[in-house]
Structures are given as C-alpha cells and as structure tokens.
N, C-alpha and C positions, 0 to 999 in steps of 0.2 A: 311814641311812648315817653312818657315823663322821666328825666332821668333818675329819679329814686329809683324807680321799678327797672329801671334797664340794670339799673348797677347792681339790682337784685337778683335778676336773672343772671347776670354774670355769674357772681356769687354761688348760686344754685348750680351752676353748668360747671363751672370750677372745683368744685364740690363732689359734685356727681363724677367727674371723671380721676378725681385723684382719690377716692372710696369707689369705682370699681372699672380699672381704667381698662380700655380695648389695648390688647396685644401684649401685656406685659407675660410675657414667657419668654424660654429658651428658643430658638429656632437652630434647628437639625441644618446641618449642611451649608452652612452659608458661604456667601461668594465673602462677605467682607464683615468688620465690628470695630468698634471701637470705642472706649471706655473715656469716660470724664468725669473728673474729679472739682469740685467747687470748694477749697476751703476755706470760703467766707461764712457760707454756713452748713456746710458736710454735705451736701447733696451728690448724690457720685447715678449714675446713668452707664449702662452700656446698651449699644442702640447696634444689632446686627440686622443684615439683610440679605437679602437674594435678588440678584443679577441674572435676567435672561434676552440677549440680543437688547443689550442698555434699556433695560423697564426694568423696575423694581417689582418684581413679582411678590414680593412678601417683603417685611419690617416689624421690627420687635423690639422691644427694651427690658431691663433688668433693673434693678437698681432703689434708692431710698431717697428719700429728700424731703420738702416743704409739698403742701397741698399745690402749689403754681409749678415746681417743677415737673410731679407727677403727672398731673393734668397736660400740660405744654405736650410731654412726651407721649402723651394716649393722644391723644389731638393731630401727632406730627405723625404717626404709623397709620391712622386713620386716611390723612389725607395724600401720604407718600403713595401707598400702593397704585402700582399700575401707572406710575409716573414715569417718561424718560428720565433719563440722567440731566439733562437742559432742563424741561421741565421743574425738576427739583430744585435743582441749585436756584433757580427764577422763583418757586417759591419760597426756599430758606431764605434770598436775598428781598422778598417783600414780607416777611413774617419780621426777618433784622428791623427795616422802617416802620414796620406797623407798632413795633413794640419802643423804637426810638420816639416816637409820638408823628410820623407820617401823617398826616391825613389827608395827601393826593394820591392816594394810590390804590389801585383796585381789591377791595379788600374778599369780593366775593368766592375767590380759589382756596382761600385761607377756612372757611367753613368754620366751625368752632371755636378755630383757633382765634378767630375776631376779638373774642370775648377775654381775650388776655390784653388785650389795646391798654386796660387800665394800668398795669404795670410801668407803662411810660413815665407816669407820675413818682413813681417810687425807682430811682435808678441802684438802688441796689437788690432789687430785684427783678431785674433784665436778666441778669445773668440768670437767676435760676427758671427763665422762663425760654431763655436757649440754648441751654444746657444740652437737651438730647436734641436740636438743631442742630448745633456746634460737632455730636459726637456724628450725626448721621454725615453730615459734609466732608466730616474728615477722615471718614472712612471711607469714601466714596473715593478721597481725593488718594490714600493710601492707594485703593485696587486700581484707579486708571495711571498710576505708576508704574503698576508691575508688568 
C-alpha cells in the first residue's frame, strides 16, 4: 500500500476509535485502577481492571483528552483482555518501542494499536499515546504489591 493511503487509514482508524471507542465505562468491582494525569496537554485517563488467577478478565478507561490518547486507550482495553499479567507487561513494553520509532520488533500482538507507530515522529505526543498504558502498568504494579 502506498504510503499516502496507509497514513490515511491510520487516520481513519484513529478517528474511528477516539469518536466511538471500545470499553470506555465504569467497571463494577475491580481488583485494581489507576489514574493519569498529562499536563502538557490535559489529558487525564483512569484505566481500571479485573484480576482472575493473573489474567485480565476485563479493562476499562474513563477519562478526556486529544483524538490519539483516546484512541491509544480503546486500542489497549481491546487488546489487554484475557492477557496474563507477563503477557501484558510484554505488550506495554513493545507498544513503549513501537511508538519510540522501533521497527524490529513484532508488531503483529499490538493489533490496532500498530497504527499509532506514526506518533514516533511527533515526540510530544508519545505521551499522550501511553497515557492509559502507563495507567494500566501502574496499576498492575500497585495490586502485585499488596
């Protein structure tokens, strides 16, 4: 595919998920959450989840921010569920490079999420494309503390 058209389906997919994104609600009972705040440019995220025998049974987020945070965060609940805890953190830690500008790295687990790759170009908007990355890991890392 030519890259005009690729950068346009990005576009479109970006688009598509931060105007009508998977998962953004409240979640009932969760094992863990935890909230993030960006103020470079106000984007704020809270990404809670559910724990059963280390799988992520469920993930959700809250929150307001730019078209690429929102998206990012529909993108990460999509692909979290049904993840172990290893699992995930192996994904957050190749979404981190895919969006640093990676390009040896298997990008096929990351699903959707691929299609945020172009932010590598623009470094002040990494942050807000792992914003609810950031919140799901450090929630995770808060619950295997206690």
């Amino acid at each position: 595919m030519r890259p005009k058209r690729l950068e346009m389906l990005y576009r479109t997919l970006i688009k598509e998920h931060s105007k009508n994104p998977s998962n953004k609600r409240t979640l009932e009972d969760t094992t863990g959450e935890f909230e993030l705040f960006n103020p470079s440019c106000g984007d704020l995220v809270l990404v809670q989840f559910k724990l059963e025998g280390g799988v992520i049974t469920d993930v959700s987020f809250q929150g307001q921010g730019c078209a690429i945070s929102i998206a990012s965060a529909s993108m990460m609940t999509e692909i979290m569920k049904g993840k172990t805890l290893v699992e995930a953190q192996n994904l957050i830690n190749t979404f981190y490079d895919l969006v640093k500008g990676n390009e040896e790295i298997d990008i096929k687990p990351l699903k959707d999420a691929v299609y945020l790759q172009g932010v590598s170009k623009f470094p002040t908007r990494i942050r807000c494309a792992t914003l609810s990355w950031h919140a799901l890991e450090e929630g995770i890392e808060e619950v295997e503390k206690e």
